[in-house]
C-alpha positions in Angstrom: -17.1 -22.3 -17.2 -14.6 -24.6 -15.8 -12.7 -22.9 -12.7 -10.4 -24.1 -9.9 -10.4 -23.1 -6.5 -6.9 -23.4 -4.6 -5.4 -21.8 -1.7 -2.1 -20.0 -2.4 0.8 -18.2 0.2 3.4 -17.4 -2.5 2.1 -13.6 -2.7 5.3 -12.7 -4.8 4.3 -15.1 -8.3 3.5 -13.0 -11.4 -0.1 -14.3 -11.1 -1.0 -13.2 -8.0 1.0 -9.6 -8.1 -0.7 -8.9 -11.3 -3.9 -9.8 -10.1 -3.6 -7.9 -7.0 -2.3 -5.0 -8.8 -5.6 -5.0 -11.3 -7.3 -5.2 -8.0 -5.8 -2.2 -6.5 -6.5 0.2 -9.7 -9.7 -0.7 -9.4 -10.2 0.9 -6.3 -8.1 4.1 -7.5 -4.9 2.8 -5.8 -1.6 3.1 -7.9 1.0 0.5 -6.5 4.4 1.7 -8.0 7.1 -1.7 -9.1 8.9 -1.7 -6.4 6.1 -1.5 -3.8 6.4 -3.2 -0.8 2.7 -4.2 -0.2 3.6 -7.7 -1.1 6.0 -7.7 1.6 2.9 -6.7 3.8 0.8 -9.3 2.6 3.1 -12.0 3.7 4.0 -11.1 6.8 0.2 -10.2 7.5 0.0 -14.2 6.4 2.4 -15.2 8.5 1.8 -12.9 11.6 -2.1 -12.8 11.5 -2.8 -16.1 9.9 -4.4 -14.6 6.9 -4.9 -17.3 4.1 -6.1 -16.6 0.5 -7.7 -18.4 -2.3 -7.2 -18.0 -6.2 -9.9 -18.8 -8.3 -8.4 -20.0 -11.5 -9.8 -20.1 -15.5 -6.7 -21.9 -17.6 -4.6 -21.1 -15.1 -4.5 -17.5 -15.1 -6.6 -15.8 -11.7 -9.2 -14.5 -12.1 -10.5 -14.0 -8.5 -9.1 -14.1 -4.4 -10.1 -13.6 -1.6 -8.5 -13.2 1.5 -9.4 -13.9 5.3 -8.5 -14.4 8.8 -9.5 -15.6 11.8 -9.6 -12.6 14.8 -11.5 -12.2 18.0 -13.6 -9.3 19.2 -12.9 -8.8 23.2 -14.9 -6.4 25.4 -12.8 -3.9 27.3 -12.7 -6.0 30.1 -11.7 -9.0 28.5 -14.8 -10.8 30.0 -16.5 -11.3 26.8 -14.7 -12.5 23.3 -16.0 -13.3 20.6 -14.0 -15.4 17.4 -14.8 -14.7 13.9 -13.3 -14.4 10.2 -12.4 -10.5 8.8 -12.9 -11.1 5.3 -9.8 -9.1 4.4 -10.5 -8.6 0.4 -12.2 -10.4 -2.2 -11.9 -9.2 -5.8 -13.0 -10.8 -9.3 -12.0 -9.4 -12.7 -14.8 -7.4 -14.8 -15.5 -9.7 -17.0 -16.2 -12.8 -14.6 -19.0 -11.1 -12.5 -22.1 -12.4 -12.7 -20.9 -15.6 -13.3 -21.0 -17.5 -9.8 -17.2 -16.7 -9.0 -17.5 -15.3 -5.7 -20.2 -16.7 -5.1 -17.8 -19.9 -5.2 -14.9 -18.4 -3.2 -17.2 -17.2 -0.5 -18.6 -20.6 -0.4 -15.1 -22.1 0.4 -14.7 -19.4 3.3 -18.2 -20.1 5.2 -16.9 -24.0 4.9 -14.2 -22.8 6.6 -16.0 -21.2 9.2 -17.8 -24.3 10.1 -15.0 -26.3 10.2 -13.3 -24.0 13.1 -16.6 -23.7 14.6 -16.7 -19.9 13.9 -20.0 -18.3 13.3 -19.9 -14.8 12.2 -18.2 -13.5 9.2 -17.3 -9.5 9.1 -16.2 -7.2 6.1 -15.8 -3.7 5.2 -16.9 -2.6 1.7 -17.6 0.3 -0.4 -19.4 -1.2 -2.9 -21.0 -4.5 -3.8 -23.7 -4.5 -1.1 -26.1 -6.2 -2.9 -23.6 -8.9 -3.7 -22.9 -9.4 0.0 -26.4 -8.6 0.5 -27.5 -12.0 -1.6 -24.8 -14.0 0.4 -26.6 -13.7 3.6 -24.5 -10.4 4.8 -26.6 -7.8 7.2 -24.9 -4.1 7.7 -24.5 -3.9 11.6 -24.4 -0.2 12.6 -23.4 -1.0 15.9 -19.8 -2.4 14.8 -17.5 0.4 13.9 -14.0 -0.2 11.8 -11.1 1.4 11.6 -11.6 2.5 8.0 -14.7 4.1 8.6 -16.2 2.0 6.1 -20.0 0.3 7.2 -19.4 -3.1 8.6 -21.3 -6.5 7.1 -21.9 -9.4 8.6 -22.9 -12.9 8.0 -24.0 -15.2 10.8 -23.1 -19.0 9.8 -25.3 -21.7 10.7 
């Protein structure tokens, strides 16, 4: 399967919205037309840094995955730690299995090495043993604001 991997900050195209869109009824979420997530997605770009990648088959998407750089401080500020929240990743049905995230995750712990960052954190519901196979550990000992487990994956 010939794919391309490219990073994207127009979160308004057809492409994207739609993609996002099949993403968010996947996980039981609704978004009505006129939503204004899309509005939160760029300013979370522009005010967090977030940056996403589109993995593209004949240029339609059929994957992202989004991510940021944040730091974890202790409550005295002595201690702080940087890593990259990996925000969202999300491939269609009928490409998993096939190496996809696999691929887009492999583009993100590049990017890791190249800002010198070494741990990678996500939330998930699902698709542990995915993370699982990419190297990710549930830390107990991390808790998130969605009350979700946390994962991480220590880069070398």
């Amino acid at each position: 399967m010939k794919v391309k991997v490219k990073a994207i900050s127009d979160y308004y195209g057809p492409k994207f919205t739609a993609s996002f869109r099949e993403y968010f009824k996947e996980l039981g979420i609704t978004l009505k037309e006129d939503s204004d997530v899309f509005d939160e997605i760029t300013k979370s770009a522009l005010d967090e840094g977030t940056k996403t990648l589109v993995c593209l088959e004949s240029n339609s998407i059929i994957g992202f995955v989004m991510y940021q750089e944040d730091i974890m401080k202790s409550k005295t500020a002595f201690f702080s730690e940087r890593f990259v929240f990996l925000r969202e990743v999300y491939i269609q049905k009928e490409y998993r299995n096939k190496g996809i995230g696999t691929e887009l995750l492999s583009k993100v712990f590049q990017y890791c090495k190249e800002i010198g960052v070494s741990k990678i954190l996500l939330t998930t519901k699902s698709a542990f043993e995915f993370y699982s196979n990419q190297g990710f550990y549930i830390d107990s000992s991390i808790n998130a604001k969605n009350n979700m487990q946390v994962m991480i994956k220590d880069i070398n």
